[in-house]
N, C-alpha and C positions, 0 to 999 in steps of 0.2 A: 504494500500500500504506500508506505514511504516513498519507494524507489519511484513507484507508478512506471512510467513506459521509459525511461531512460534508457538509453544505451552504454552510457560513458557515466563512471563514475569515479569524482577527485576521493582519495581519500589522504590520511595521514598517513604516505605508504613509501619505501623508497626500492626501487628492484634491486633485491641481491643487499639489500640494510647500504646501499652504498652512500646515502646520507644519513647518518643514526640520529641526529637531532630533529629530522621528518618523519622518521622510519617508528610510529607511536601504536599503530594499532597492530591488535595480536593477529595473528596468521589465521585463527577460528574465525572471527569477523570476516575477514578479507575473502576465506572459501566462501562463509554462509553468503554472500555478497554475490559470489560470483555465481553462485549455484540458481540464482534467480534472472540471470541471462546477461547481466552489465558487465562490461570492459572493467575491471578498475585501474585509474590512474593513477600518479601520485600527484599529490597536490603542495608538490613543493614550492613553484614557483607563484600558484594561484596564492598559497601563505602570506609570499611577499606582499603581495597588493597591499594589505590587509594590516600586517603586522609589523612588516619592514620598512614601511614609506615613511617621511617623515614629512608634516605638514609645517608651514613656512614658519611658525611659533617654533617650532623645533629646531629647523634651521639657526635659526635668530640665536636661540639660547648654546647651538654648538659652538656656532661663534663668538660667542660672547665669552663661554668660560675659553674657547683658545686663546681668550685674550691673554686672559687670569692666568692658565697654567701653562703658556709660554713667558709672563712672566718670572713665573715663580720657577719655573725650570732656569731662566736666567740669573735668578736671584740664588737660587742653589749653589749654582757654581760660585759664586761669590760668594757665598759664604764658607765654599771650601778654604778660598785665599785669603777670606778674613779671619778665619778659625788659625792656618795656619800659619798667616803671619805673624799675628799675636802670640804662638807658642802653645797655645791650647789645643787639648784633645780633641778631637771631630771622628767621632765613628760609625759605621755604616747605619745603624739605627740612630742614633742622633741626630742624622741628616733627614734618613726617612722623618720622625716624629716633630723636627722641625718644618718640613713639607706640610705633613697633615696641618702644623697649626695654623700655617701660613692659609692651607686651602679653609681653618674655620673661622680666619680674621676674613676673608676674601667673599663668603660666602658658598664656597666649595665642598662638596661632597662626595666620595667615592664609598664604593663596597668592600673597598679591601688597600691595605696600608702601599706605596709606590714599592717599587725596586731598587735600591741603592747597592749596588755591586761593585767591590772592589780588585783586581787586578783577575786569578783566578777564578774567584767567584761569577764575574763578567762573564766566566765560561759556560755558567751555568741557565739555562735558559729561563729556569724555575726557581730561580734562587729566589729565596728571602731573608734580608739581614735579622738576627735572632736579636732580643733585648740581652740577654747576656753572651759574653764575649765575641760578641761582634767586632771584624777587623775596624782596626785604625785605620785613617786615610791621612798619608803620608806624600810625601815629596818622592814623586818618582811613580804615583802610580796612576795605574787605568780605572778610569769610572764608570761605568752605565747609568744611566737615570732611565727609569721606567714610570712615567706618572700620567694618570688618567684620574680626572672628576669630573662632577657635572655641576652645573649651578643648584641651591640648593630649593629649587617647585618644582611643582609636578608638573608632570609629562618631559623634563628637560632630559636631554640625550649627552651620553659621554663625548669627550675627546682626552683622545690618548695617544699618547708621544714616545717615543725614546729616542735621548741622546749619548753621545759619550764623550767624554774629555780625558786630558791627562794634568797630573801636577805637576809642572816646569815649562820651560821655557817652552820645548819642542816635544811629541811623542815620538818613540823610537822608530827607526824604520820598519821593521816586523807590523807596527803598532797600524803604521800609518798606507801601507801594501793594504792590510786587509780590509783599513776603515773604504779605500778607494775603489775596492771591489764591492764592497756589502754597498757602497754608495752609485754606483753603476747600476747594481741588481733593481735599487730600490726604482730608482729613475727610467730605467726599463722599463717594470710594470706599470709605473706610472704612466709613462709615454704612451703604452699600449692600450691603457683603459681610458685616456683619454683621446686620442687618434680614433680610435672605434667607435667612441657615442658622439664624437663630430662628422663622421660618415655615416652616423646611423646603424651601423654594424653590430650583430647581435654577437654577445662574447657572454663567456661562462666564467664561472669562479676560478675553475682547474687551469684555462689557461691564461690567468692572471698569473698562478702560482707557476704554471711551463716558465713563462716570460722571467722573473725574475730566476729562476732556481736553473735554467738556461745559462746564462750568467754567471754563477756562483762553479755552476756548472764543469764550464769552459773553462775558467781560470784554478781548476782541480781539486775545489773543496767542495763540492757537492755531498758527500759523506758527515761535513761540518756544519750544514745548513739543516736541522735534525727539525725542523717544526713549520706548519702552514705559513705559508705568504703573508697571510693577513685575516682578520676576522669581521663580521659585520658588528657592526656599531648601532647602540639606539638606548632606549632606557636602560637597559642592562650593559655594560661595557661591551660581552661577547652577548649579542644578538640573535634574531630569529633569519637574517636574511642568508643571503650567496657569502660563504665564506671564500675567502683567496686558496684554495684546497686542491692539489693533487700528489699528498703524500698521505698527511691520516685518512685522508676520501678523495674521493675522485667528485668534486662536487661541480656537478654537471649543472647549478640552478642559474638561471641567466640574470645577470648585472642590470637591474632595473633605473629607468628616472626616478628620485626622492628617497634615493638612499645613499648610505654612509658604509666603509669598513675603510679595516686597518690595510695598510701595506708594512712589512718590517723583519726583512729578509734578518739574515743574520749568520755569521762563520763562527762557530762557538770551536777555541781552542783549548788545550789546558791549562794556557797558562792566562789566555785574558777571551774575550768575545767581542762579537759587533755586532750590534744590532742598533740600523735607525728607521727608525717607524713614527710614518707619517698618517693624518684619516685624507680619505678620497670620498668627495660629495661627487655624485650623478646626477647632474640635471637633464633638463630633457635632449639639451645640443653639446651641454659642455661637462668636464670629470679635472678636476684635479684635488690637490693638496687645500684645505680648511687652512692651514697655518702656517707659522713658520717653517723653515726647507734647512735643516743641519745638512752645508756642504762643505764644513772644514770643522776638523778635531777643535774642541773648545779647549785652549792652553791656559791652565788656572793656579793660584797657588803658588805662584813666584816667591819664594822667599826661604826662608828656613824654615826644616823641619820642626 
């Protein structure tokens, strides 16, 4: 009775679980469904309409906090070289718990505390600096900053960033080889999702992630590039829409107008990583970058350890 005469029916389905964040209903459903004559499809892209778009309030409030936490990503770094000009301690959680206050002087809000990584930690994709013995940040080392919030009303949508710096003058050569590849990859995918929705060209998440991971690829760390291209972005930091995806999934959903995700390839080493990650808004002719663009290592911290 429900079905009535359908032929086609969207479900929450993905073939073969190759999207598991669409992939919701039980396999019972989906027979008894079919045993009444309908096609079932999956209705991951019809999700997007719905769930992933973001109306112009939304917009408004993305860029508003990229204001705030491209600030305050700038002001981080400065407080490394203020910390450690003065001779004072500054340690990975330190930095984080100063972020958070800055984003509640600011009116910013996140789900979960930024990323402050220092030299091999940077290696770590999934790092999070612990409140006890948390590294030092010293003179001589590599930083990551990972930071995303949103303004604090409703319905407002994340932006989220990472950069990386070094303490002194110059980063090492090793340092600065790898920031120029992960910065190539990034620009890549950029280029690509932008080229494509000014031709009107229908592109997928998975080869947003080719495009960059191509790159990373070619220049012989592809083994080192261990996590998706990028994520979608909305109320929730990681989202409902087309992720940048063809390593955890092969995410076939198509890159719609009125949405948002991450770019933020990355070569994770053992001894430091790179990852810079930029959001990508889709309009209906145009795609780039919401915010500031890290195209040269931030050199911070001049002074004595």
């Amino acid at each position: 009775l429900v079905l009535g005469s359908a032929k086609r029916v969207a479900m929450q389905y993905s073939p073969q679980n190759a999207i598991p964040y669409v992939s919701l209903v039980d396999g019972g459903t989906i027979e008894l469904v079919r045993s009444f004559g309908p096609e079932v499809v999956t209705s991951a892209d019809l999700v997007q309409q719905f769930e992933a778009r973001w109306s112009r309030a939304q917009v408004e409030s993305h860029r508003a906090a990229g204001k705030l936490v491209d600030g305050i990503m700038a002001a981080a770094f400065r407080q490394i070289t203020d910390q450690i000009q003065a001779g004072k301690k500054l340690t990975e959680y330190d930095l984080q718990q100063w972020i958070l206050q800055q984003f509640a002087a600011q009116g910013l809000v996140t789900d979960d505390g930024p990323i402050v990584a220092v030299n091999e930690n940077s290696g770590n994709p999934h790092y999070e600096p612990p409140a006890a013995n948390s590294r030092q940040i010293r003179a001589g080392d590599w930083v990551l900053l990972d930071v995303w919030a949103k303004l604090n009303q409703p319905e407002a949508v994340y932006y989220d960033i990472t950069w990386v710096g070094y303490v002194g003058e110059e980063a090492p050569a090793s340092h600065r080889k790898i920031f120029t590849v992960v910065r190539e990859a990034r620009d890549a995918a950029v280029a690509f999702v932008s080229r494509a929705v000014s031709r009107d060209e229908t592109i997928r998440g998975y080869q947003v992630d080719d495009a960059a991971r191509g790159v990373i690829r070619r220049h012989g760390y592809g083994d080192r590039f261990v996590h998706r291209t990028g994520h979608s972005i909305g109320e929730e930091v990681h989202s409902t829409g087309a992720n940048m995806d063809n390593l955890e999934t092969h995410d076939e959903r198509e890159i719609i107008a009125g949405t948002c995700f991450s770019v933020e390839p990355g070569i994770y080493l053992p001894e430091f990583g790179v990852r810079l990650e930029v959001d990508v808004y889709v309009d209906e002719r145009s795609a780039g970058p919401t915010g500031a663009v890290q195209n040269e290592i931030v050199c911070v911290g001049k002074g004595k350890a």
